[in-house]
Biopython code that builds the backbone (N, CA, C, O; Angstrom):
import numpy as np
from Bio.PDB.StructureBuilder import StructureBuilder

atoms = [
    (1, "UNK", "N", (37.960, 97.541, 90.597)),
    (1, "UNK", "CA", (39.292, 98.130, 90.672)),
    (1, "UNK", "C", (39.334, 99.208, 91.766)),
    (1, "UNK", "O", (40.321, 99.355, 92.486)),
    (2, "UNK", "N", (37.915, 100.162, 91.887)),
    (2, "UNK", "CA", (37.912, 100.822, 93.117)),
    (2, "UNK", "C", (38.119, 100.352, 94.523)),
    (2, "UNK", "O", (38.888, 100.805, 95.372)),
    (3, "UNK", "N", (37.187, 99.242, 94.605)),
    (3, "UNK", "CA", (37.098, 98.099, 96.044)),
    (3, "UNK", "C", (38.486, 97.938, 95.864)),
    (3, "UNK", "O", (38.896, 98.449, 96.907)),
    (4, "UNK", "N", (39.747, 97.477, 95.083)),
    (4, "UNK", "CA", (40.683, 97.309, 95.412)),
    (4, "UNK", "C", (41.793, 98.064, 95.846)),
    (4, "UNK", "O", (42.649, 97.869, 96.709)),
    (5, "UNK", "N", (41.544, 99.096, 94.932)),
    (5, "UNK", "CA", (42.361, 100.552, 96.019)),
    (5, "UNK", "C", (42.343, 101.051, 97.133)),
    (5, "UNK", "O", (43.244, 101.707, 97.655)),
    (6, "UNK", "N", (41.024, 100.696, 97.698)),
    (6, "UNK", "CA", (40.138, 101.404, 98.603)),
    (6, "UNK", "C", (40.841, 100.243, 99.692)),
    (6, "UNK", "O", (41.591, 100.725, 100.540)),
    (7, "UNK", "N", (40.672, 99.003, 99.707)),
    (7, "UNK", "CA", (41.368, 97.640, 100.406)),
    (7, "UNK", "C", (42.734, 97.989, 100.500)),
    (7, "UNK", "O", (43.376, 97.731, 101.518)),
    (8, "UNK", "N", (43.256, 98.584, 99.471)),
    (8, "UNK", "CA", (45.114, 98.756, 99.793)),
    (8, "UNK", "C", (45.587, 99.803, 100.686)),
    (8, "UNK", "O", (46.536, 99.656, 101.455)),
    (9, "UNK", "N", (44.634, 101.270, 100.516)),
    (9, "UNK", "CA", (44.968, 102.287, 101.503)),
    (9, "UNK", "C", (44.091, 101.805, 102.433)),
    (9, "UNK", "O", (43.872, 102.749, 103.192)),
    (10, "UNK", "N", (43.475, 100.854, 102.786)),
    (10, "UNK", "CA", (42.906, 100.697, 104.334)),
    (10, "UNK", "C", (43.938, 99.599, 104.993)),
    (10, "UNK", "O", (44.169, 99.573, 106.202)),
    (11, "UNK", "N", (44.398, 98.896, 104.255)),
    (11, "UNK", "CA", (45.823, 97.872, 104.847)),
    (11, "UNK", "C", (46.995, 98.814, 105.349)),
    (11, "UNK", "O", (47.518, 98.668, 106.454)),
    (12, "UNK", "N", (47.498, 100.157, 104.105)),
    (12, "UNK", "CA", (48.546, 101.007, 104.302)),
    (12, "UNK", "C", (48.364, 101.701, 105.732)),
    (12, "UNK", "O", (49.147, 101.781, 106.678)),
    (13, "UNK", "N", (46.922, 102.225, 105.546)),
    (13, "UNK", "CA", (46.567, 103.281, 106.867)),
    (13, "UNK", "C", (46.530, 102.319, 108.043)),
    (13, "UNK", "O", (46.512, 102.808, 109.173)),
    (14, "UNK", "N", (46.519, 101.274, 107.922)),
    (14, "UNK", "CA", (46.387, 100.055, 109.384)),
    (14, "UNK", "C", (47.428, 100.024, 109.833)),
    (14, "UNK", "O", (47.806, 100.235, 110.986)),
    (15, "UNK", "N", (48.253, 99.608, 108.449)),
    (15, "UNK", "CA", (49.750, 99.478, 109.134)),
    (15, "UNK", "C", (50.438, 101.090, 109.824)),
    (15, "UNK", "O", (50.975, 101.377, 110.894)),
    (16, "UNK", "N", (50.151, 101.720, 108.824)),
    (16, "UNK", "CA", (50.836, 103.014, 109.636)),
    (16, "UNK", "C", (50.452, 103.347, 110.690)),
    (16, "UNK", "O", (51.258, 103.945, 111.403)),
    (17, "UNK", "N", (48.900, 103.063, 111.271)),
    (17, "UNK", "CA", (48.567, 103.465, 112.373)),
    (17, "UNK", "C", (49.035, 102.421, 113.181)),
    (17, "UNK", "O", (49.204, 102.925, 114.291)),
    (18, "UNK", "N", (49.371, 101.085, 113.221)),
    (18, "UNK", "CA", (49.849, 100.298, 114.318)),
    (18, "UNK", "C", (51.265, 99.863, 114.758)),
    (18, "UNK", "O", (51.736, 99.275, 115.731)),
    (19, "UNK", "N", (51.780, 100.462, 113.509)),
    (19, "UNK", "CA", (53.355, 100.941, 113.588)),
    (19, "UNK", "C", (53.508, 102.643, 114.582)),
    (19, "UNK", "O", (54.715, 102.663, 114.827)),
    (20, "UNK", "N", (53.296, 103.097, 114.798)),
    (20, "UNK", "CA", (52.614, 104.491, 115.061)),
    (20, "UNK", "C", (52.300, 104.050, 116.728)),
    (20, "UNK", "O", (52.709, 104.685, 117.700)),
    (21, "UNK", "N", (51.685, 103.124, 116.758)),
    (21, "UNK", "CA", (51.291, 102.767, 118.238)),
    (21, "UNK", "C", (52.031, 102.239, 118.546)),
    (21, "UNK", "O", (52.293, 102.583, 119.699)),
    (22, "UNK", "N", (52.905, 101.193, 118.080)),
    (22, "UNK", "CA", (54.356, 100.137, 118.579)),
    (22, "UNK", "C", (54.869, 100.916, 118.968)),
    (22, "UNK", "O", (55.130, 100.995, 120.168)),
    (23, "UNK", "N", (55.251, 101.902, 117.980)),
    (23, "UNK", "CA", (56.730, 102.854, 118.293)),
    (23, "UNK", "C", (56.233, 103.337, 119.627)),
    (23, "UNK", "O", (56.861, 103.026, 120.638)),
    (24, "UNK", "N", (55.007, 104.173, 119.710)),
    (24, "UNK", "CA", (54.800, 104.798, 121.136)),
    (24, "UNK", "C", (54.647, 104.088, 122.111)),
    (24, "UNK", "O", (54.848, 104.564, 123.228)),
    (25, "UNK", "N", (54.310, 102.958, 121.974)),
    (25, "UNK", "CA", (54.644, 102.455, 123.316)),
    (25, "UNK", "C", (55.545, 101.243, 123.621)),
    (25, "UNK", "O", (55.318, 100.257, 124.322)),
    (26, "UNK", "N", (56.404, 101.516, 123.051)),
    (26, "UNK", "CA", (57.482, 100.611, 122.613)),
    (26, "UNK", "C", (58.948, 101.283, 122.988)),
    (26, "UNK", "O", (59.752, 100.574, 123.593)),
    (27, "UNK", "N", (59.279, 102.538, 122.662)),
    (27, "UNK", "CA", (60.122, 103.277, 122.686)),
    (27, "UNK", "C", (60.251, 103.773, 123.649)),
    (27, "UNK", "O", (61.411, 103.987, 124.004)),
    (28, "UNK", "N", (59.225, 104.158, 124.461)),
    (28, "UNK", "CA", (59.751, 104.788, 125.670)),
    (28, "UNK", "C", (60.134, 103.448, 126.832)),
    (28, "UNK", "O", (60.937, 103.647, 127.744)),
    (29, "UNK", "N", (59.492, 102.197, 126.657)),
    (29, "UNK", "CA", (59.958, 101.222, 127.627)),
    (29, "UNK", "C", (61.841, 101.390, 127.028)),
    (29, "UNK", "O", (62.887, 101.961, 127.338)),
    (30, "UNK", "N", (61.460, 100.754, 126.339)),
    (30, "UNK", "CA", (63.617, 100.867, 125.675)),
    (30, "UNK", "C", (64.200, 102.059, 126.393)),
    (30, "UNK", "O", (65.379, 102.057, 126.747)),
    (31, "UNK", "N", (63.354, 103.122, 126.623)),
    (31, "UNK", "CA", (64.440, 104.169, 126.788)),
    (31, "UNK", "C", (64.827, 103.792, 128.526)),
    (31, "UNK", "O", (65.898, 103.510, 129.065)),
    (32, "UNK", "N", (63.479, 103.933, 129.047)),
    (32, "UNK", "CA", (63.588, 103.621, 130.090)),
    (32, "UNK", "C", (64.448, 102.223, 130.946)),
    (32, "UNK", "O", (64.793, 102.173, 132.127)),
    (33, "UNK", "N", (64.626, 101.134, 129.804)),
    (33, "UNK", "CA", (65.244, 100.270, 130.602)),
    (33, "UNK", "C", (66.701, 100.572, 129.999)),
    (33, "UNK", "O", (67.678, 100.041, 130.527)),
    (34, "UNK", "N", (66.834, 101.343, 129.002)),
    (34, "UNK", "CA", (68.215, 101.751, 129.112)),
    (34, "UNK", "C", (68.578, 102.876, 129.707)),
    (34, "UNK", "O", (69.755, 103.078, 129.410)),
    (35, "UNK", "N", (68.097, 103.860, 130.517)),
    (35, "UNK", "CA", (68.341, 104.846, 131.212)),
    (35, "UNK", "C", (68.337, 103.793, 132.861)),
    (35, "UNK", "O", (69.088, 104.135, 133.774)),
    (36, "UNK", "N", (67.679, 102.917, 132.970)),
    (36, "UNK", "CA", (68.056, 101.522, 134.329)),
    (36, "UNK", "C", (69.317, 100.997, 134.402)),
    (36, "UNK", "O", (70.170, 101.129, 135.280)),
    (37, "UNK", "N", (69.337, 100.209, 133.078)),
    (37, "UNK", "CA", (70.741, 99.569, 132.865)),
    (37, "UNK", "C", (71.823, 101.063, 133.326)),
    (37, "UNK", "O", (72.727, 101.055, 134.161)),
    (38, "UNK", "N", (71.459, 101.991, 132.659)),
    (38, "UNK", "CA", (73.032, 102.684, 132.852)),
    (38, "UNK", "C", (73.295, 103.091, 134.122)),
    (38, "UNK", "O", (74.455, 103.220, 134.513)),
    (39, "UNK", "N", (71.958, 103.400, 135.096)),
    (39, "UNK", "CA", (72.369, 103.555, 136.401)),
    (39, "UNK", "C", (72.479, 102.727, 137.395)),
    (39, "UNK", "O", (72.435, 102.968, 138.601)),
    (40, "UNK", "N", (72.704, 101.177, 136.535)),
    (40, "UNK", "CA", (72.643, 100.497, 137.398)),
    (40, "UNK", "C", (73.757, 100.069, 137.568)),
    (40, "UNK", "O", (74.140, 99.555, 138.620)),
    (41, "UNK", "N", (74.678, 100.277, 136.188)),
    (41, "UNK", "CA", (76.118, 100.015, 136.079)),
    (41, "UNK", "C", (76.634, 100.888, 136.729)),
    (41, "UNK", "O", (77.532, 100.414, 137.426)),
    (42, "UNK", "N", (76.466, 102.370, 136.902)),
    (42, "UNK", "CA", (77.607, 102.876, 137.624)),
    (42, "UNK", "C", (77.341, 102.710, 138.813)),
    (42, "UNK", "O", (78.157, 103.470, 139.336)),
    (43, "UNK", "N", (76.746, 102.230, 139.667)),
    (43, "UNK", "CA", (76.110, 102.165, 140.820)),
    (43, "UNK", "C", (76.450, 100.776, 141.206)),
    (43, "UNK", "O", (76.880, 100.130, 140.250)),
    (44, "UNK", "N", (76.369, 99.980, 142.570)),
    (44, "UNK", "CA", (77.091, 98.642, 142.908)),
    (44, "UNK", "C", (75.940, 97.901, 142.575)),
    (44, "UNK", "O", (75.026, 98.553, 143.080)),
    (45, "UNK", "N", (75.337, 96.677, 141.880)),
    (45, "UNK", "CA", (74.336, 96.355, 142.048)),
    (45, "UNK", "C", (74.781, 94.624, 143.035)),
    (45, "UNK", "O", (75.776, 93.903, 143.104)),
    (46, "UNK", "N", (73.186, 94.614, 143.718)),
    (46, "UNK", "CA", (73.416, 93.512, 144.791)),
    (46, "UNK", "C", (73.495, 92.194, 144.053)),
    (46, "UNK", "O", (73.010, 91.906, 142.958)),
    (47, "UNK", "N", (74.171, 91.494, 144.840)),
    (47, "UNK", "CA", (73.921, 89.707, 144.165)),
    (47, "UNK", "C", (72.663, 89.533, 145.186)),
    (47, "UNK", "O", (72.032, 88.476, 145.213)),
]
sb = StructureBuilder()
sb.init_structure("model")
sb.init_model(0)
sb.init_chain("A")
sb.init_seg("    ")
for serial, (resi, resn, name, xyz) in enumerate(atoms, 1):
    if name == "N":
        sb.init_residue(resn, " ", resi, " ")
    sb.init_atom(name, np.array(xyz, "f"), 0.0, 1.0, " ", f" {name:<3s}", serial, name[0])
structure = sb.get_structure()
């Protein structure tokens, strides 16, 4: 019953830590291609 607790907070702590890493490097691309998009709209873009 220990081994199995011990297995559930090492799945919990995995996930939180690789959710944790998505977000960081995940979030700033988004920001960045939406801070692109918006200057790309007010700006003429080429065909």
């Amino acid at each position: 019953m220990k081994f199995l607790g011990f297995l559930l907070f090492l799945f919990v702590f995995l996930m939180a830590f690789w959710c944790l890493f998505f977000l960081a490097s995940v979030v700033p691309y988004f920001i960045y291609v939406w801070i692109r998009e918006g200057k790309l709209e007010n700006d003429q873009i080429p065909n």
